[in-house]
VEXDREN-2710 file (C-alpha; in Angstrom, 1 decimal):
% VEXDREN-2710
k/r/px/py/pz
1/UNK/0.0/0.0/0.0
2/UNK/1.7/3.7/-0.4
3/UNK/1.9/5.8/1.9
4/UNK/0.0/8.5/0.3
5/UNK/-3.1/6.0/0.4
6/UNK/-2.4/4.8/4.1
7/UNK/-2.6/8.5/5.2
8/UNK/-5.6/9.5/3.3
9/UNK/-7.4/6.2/4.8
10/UNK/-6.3/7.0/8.6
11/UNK/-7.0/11.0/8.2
12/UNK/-10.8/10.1/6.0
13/UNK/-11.5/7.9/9.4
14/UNK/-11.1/10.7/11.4
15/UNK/-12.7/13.2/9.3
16/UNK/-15.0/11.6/6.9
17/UNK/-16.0/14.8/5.8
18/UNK/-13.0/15.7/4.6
19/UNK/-11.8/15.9/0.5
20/UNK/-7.9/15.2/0.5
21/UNK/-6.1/15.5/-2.5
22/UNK/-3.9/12.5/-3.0
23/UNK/-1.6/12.3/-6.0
24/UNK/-0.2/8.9/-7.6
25/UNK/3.3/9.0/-8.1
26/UNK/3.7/7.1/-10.9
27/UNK/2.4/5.0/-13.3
28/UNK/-1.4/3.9/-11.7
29/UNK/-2.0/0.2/-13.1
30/UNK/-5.4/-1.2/-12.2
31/UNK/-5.8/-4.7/-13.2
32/UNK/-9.1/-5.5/-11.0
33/UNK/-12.8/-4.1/-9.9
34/UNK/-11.0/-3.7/-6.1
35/UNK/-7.8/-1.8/-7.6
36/UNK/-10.3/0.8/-9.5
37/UNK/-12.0/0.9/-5.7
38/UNK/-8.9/1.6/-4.3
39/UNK/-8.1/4.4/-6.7
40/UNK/-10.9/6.4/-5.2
41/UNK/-9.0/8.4/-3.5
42/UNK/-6.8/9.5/-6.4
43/UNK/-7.4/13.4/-8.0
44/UNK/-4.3/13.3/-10.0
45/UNK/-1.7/11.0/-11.1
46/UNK/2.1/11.7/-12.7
47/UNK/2.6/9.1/-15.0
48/UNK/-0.1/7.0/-16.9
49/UNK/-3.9/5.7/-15.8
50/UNK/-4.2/2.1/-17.3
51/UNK/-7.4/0.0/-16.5
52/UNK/-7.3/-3.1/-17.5
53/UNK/-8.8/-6.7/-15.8
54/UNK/-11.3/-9.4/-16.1
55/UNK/-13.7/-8.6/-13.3
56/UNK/-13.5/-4.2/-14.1
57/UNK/-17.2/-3.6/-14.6
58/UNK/-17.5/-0.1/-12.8
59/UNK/-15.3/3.4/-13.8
60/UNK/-17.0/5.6/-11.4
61/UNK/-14.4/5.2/-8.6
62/UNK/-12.5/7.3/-11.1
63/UNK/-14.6/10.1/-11.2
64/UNK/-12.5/12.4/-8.5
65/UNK/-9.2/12.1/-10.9
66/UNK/-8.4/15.5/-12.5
67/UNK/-4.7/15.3/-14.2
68/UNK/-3.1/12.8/-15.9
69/UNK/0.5/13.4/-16.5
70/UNK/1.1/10.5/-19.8
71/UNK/-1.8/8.4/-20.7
72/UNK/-4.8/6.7/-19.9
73/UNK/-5.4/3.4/-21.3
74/UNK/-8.5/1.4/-21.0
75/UNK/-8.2/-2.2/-23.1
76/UNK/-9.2/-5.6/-22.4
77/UNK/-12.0/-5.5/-20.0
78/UNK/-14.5/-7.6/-21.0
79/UNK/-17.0/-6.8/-18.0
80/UNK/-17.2/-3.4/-19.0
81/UNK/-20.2/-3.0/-20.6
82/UNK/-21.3/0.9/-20.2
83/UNK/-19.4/4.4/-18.9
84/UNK/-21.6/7.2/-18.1
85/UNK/-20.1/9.9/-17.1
86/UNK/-16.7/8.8/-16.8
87/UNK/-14.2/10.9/-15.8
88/UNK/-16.0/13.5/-15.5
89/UNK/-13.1/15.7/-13.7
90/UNK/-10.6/15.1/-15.7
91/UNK/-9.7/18.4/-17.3
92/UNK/-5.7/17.6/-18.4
93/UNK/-4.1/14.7/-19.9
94/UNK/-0.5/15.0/-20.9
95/UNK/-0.5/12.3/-23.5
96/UNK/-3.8/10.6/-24.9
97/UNK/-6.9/8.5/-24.2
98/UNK/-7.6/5.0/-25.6
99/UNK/-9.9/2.7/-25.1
100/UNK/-9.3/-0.7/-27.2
101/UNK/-10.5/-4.1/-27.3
102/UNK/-13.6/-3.9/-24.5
103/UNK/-16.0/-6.3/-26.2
104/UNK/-18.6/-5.7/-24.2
105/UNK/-18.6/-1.9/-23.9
106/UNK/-22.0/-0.7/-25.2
107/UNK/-21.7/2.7/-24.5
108/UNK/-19.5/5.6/-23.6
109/UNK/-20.0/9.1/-21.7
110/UNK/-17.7/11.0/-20.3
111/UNK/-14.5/13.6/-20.3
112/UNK/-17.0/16.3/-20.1
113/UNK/-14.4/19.0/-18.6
114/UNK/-11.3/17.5/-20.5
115/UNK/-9.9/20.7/-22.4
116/UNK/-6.8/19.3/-24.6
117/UNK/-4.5/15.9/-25.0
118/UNK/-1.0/15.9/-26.1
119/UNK/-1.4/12.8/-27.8
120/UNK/-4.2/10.6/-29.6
121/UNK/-7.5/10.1/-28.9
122/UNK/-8.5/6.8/-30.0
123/UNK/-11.7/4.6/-29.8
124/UNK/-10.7/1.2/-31.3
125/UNK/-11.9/-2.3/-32.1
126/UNK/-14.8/-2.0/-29.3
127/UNK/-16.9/-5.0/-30.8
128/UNK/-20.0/-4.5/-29.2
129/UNK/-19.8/-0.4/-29.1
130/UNK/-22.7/1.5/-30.0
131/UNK/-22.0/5.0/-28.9
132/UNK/-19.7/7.5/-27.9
133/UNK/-20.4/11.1/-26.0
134/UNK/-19.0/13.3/-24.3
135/UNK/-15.9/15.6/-25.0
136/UNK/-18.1/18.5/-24.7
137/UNK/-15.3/21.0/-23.9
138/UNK/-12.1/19.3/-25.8
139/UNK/-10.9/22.3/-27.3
140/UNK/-7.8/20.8/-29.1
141/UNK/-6.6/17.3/-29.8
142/UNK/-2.5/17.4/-29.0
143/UNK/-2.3/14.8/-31.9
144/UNK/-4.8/12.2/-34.0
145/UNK/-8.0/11.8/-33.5
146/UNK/-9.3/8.2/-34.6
147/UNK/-12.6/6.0/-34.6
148/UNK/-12.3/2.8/-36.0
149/UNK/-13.1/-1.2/-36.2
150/UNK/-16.8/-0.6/-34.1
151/UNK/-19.0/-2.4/-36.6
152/UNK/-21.9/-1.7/-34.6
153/UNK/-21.0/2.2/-33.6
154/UNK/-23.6/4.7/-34.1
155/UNK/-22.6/7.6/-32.5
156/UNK/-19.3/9.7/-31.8
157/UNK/-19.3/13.1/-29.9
158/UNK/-19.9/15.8/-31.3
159/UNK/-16.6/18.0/-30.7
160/UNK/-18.4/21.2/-30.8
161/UNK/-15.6/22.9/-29.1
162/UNK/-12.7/21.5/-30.9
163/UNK/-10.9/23.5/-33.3
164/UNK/-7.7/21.9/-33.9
165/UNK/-6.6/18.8/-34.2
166/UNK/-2.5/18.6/-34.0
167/UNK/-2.3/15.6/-36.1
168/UNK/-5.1/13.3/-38.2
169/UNK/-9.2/13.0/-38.2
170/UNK/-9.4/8.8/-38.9
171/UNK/-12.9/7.3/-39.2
172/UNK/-12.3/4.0/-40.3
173/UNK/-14.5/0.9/-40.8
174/UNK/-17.8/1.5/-38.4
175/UNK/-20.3/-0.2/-40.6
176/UNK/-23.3/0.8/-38.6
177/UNK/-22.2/4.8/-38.5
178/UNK/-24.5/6.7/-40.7
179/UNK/-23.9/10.2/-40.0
180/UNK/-21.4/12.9/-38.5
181/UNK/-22.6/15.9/-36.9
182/UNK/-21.2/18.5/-34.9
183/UNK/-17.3/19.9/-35.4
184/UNK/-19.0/23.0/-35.8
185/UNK/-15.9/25.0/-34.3
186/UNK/-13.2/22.7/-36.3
187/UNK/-11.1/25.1/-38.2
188/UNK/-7.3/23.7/-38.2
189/UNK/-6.8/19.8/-39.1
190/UNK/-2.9/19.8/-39.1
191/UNK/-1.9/16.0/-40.9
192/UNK/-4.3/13.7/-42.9
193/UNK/-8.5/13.7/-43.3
194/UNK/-9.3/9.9/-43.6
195/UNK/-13.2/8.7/-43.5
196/UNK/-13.4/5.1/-44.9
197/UNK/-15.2/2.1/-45.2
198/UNK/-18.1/3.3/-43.4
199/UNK/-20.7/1.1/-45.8
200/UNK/-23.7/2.7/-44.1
201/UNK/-22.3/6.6/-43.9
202/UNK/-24.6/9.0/-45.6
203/UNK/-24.2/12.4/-44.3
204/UNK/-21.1/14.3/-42.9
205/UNK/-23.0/17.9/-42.6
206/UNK/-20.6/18.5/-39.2
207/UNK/-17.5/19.4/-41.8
208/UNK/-19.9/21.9/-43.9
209/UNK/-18.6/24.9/-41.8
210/UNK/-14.9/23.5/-41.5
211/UNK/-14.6/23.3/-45.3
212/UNK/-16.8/26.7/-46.0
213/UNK/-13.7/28.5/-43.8
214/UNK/-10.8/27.1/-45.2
215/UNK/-12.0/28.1/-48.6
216/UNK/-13.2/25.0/-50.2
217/UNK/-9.3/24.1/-49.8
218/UNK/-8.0/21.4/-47.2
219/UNK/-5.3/22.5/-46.0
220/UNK/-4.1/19.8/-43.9
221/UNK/-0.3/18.0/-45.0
222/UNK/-1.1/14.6/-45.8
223/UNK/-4.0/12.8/-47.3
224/UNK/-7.7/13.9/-47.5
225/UNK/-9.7/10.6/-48.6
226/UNK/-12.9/10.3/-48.2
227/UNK/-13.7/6.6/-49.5
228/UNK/-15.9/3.4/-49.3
229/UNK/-18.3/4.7/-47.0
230/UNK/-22.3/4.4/-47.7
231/UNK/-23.8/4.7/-51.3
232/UNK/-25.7/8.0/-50.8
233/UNK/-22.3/9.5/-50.5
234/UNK/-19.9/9.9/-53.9
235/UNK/-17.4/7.8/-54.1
236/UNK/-14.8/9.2/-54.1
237/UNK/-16.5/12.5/-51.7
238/UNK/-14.9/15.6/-51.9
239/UNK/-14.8/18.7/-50.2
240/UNK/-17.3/20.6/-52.7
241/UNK/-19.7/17.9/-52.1
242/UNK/-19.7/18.3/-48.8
243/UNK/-20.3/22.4/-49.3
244/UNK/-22.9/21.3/-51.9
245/UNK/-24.8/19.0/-49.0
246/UNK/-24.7/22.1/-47.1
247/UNK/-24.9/22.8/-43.1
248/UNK/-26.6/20.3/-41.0
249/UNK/-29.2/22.2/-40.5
250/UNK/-30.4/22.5/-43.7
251/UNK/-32.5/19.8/-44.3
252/UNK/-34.6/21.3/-41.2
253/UNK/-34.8/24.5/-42.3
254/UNK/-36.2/23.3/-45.4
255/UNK/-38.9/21.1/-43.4
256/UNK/-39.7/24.1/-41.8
257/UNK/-40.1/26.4/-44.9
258/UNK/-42.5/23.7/-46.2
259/UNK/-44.2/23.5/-42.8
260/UNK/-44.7/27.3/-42.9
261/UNK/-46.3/27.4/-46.4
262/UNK/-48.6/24.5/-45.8
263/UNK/-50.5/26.7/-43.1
264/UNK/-51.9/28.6/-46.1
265/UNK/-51.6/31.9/-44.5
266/UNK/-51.9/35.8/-44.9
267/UNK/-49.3/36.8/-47.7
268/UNK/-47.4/39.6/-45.9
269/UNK/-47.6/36.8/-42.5
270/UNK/-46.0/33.8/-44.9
271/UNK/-44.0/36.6/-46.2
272/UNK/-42.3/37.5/-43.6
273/UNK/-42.1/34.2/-41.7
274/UNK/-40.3/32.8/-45.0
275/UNK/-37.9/35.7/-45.6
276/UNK/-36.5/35.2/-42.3
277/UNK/-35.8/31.4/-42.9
278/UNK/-34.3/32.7/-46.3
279/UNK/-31.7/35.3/-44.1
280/UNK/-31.1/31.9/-42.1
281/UNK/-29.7/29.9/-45.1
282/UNK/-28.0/32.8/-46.7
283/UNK/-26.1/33.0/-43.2
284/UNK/-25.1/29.7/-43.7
285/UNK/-23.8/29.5/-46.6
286/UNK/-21.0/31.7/-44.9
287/UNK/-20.0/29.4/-42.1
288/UNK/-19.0/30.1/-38.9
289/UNK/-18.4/33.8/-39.1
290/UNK/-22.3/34.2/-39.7
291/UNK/-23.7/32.0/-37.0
292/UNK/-24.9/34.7/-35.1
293/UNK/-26.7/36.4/-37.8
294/UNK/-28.5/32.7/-38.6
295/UNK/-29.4/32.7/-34.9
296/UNK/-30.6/36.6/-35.0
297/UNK/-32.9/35.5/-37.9
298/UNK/-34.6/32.6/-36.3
299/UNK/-35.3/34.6/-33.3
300/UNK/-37.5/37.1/-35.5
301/UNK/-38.8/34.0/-37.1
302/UNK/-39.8/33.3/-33.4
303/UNK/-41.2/36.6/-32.8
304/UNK/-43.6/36.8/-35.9
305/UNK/-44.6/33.6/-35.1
306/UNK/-45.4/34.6/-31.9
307/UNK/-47.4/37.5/-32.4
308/UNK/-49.8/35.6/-34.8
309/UNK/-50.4/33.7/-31.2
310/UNK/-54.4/33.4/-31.2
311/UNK/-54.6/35.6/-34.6
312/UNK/-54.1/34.0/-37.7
313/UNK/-51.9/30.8/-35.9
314/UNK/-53.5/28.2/-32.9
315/UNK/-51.2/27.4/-29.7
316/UNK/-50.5/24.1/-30.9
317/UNK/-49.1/25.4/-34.2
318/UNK/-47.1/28.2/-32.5
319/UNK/-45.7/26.0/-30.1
320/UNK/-44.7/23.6/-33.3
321/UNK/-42.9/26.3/-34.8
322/UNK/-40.8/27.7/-32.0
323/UNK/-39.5/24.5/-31.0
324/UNK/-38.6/23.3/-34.2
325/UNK/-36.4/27.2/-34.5
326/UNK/-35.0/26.1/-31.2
327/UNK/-33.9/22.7/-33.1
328/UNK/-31.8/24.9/-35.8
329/UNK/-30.5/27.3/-33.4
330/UNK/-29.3/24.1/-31.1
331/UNK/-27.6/23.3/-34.2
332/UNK/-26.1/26.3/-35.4
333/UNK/-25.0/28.4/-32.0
END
């Protein structure tokens, strides 16, 4: 036992109510359910975090950890079926985060105050992964970024705070992936752009404003390949079909539009309620440096909407409109 642990243990009896910081010293291997127990304790740790054991079922004793100084590794646990919330103090790692080889992982929350990595972040050959969140405040990836070998992953975060990645985006071979939203802030890819062998990808809106700021150029070093993925995608994609698909929030915007003329109203009303929709994809079609003025437009599309509350426009159908605005705006702010 170290020290550090012995003393925490004998001051916490004393004073339950007590938080101590205790730092690891070291590398921090955890090979069973009891080590990750044991590691309660732990807010920071100098060397790497690796968690890896038959009987590891529960990450939550983790939860108090803050820093890690090199990496944290999280392979091999087959009795690890979901994470929710995991790590959720971790706001520092020195090198990077990968998980490999859980086959029983289902899904994945977590890293929800992590800021930046200096290495990869990697999610690979989960077999039984369906979903990955989280990341919400990742602001820069020190080096790749990589999904691949989940056949059954739906999901990934959406990394709507990221804006650089140091190294390479890889999304490789996740048969069941069939969209990519979000990297709404992404404006520096430094290496290669690799999104492959996806069979059931359709729609990677979340690069539209990415691609709309860097020109219709990539700008990145190495390769940009965009291959093998679903059949409603070219094959071959490149980055003026992805401008050409346009921002993810077009296709509601457009079901709105429809929605609006359907209700067969007063001219100047329609008028007005489908020039401001118009403002909202012109906006778009800028990127990010217009996403205020996309936002501004659906909140007059709000306001008309709501003054025609009890006039020429029920409650319900109000109430219908507004939310669906709130939809784009979630996606566009």
């Amino acid at each position: 036992m170290k020290p550090a642990y012995l003393f925490a243990v004998v001051i916490s009896a004393f004073i339950p109510s007590m938080a101590i910081a205790v730092h690891y010293d070291g590398n921090l291997v955890l090979g069973s359910q009891n080590d990750v127990d044991t590691a309660l304790i732990y807010t920071s740790v100098s060397g790497s975090l690796v968690v890896s054991g038959p009987d590891i079922h529960d990450l939550s004793p983790l939860s108090g950890i803050e820093s890690v100084g090199s990496y944290i590794v999280v392979d091999h646990n087959p009795g690890l079926t979901s994470v929710v919330d995991g790590f959720d103090s971790l706001t520092n790692v020195g090198g990077g985060i990968f998980f490999y080889y859980n086959d029983s992982l289902v899904t994945f929350s977590g890293f929800d105050e992590l800021l930046q990595t200096g290495d990869n972040i990697d999610f690979w050959f989960n077999s039984s992964l369906e979903s990955v969140s989280g990341f919400k405040s990742l602001h820069t990836a020190g080096w790749s970024l990589e999904f691949g070998g989940s056949p059954l992953l739906t999901k990934i975060p959406e990394f709507n705070s990221l804006q650089t990645i140091n190294s390479s985006l890889f999304i490789l071979d996740n048969s069941s992936l069939a969209e990519i939203t979000g990297f709404r802030n992404l404006q520096y890819v430094d290496w290669s752009f690799q999104i492959q062998g996806n069979s059931s990808l359709g729609d990677l809106c979340g690069f539209y404003n990415y691609f709309v700021t860097s020109n219709s150029l990539y700008t990145g070093n190495g390769a940009f390949d965009i291959v093998d993925n679903g059949t409603a995608l070219p094959n071959p994609t490149t980055i003026q079909d992805l401008i050409n698909a346009g921002h993810c929030a077009k296709p509601f915007l457009v079901a709105l539009q429809d929605q609006v003329i359907s209700l067969d109203l007063a001219r100047g009303i329609e008028r007005k309620l489908t020039n401001a929709l118009d403002a909202v994809l012109a906006a778009l079609d800028c990127g990010i440096s217009c996403a205020s003025l996309a936002v501004a437009e659906l909140e007059e599309f709000k306001a008309v909407a709501e003054r025609q509350r009890g006039k020429k426009l029920t409650d319900t159908v109000v109430d219908q409109l507004i939310t669906e605005a709130d939809t784009i705006i979630s996606l566009i702010a």
